[in-house]
N, C-alpha and C positions, 0 to 999 in steps of 0.2 A: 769606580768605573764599572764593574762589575757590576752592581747593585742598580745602576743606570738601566745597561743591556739586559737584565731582567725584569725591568722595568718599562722598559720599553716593548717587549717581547710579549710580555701580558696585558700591556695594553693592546697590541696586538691581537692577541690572541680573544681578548676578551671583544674588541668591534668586533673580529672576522665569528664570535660568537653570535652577537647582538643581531649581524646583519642576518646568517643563518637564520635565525628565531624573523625576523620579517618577513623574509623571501617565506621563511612557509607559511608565517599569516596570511600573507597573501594572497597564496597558492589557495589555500583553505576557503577564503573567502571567494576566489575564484571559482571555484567546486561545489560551494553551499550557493552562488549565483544560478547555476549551471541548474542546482537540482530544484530551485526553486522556481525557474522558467517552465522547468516541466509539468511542477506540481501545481499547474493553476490552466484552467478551461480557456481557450482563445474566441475569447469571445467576439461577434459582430455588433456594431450598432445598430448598421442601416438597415429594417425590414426590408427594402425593396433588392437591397443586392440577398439579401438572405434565402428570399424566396426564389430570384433567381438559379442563386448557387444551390435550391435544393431541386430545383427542378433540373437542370445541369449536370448533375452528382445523383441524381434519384436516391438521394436523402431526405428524412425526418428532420423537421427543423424541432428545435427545444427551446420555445421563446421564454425566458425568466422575467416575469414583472416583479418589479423592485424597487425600493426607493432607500439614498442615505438615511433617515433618518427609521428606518422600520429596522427594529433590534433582531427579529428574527430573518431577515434578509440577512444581515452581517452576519449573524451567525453560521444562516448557511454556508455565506462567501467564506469564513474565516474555519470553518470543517469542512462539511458536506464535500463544498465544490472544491476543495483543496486536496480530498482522502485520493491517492495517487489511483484506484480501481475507477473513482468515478471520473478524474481527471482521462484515464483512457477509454473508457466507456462511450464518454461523451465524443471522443473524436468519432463514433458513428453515426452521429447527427450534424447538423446546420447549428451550434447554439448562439443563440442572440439574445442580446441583453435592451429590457426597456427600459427607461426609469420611467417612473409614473410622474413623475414632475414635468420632468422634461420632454417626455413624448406623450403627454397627456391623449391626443386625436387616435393613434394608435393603441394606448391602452384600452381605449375606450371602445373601438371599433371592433379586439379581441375579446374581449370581457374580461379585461386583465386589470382590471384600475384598483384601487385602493379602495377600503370603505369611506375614507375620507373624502371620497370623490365621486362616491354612488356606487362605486364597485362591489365586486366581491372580494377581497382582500389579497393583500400581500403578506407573502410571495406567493405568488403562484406561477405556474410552469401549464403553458401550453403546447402543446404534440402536435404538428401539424404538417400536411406534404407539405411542397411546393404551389401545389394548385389550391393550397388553405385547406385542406379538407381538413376538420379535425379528427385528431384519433384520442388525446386522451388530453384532460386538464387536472390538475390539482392543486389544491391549495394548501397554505401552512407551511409549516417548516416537517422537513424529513431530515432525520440523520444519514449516515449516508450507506448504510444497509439497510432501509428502509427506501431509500432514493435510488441506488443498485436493482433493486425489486422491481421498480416502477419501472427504470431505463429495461432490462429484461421483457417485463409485460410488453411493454411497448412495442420496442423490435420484434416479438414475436407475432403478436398481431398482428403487423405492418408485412410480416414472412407470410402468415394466414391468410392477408385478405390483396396479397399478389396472387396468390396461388388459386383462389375461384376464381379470379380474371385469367 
């Protein structure tokens, strides 16, 4: 009888284990949810609210031309725009995402398109107000202390050329 109520006690004890050991998986995966919402740029699609909301906001917009299939696009997305500095950097700008596929008229219009398309290549990243005016373009892939530099440049210029108006 004895040998039962220890028996049963450890089993016991061993669920009220097991469920412990869930409840904090859980939790864990909860908090790794959390920290990975942060670590990623909120990007726009639509240029037209973009330039809106930069003229609105008297923000820099940072348009990314991009496309799935360009390995150094991914790569950015999967560093670069991931590293947590550029991830708050970027909240000083409008950033909006084009794909070259899919918003072909638009890439085209910024000189943002693919070579595959007559462009000058992806990725590139265009700086521009609200009212379009450009301030800086680049291409290729940047790491993302190299991308840090540029975001930097940028803003500062944009401080610069308030400042003679």
């Amino acid at each position: 009888m004895e040998k039962v109520k220890n028996h049963v006690w450890l089993q016991f004890f061993f669920i009220l284990l097991v469920s412990l050991f869930v409840i904090q998986e859980c939790e864990n995966k909860r908090a790794n949810n959390k920290e990975e919402s942060v670590k990623s740029i909120n990007w726009i699609y639509d240029i037209d609210s973009a330039l809106s909301m930069g003229m609105g906001e008297n923000k820099l917009l940072m348009i990314d031309f991009m496309a799935e299939w360009c390995p150094p696009c991914r790569k950015m997305e999967d560093s670069t725009f991931r590293h947590p500095e550029v991830v708050k950097k970027t909240s000083l700008f409008i950033p909006v995402r084009i794909d070259v596929d899919r918003q072909r008229e638009i890439a085209i219009k910024y000189n943002g398109n693919a070579r595959k398309y007559g462009g000058i290549g992806i990725p590139n990243i265009l700086f521009m107000t609200g009212d379009e005016k450009e301030i800086r373009h680049i291409v290729g892939y940047y790491d993302y202390e190299a991308f840090l530099a540029v975001l930097d440049s940028v803003l500062n210029e944009n401080v610069l050329d308030k400042r003679k108006l």
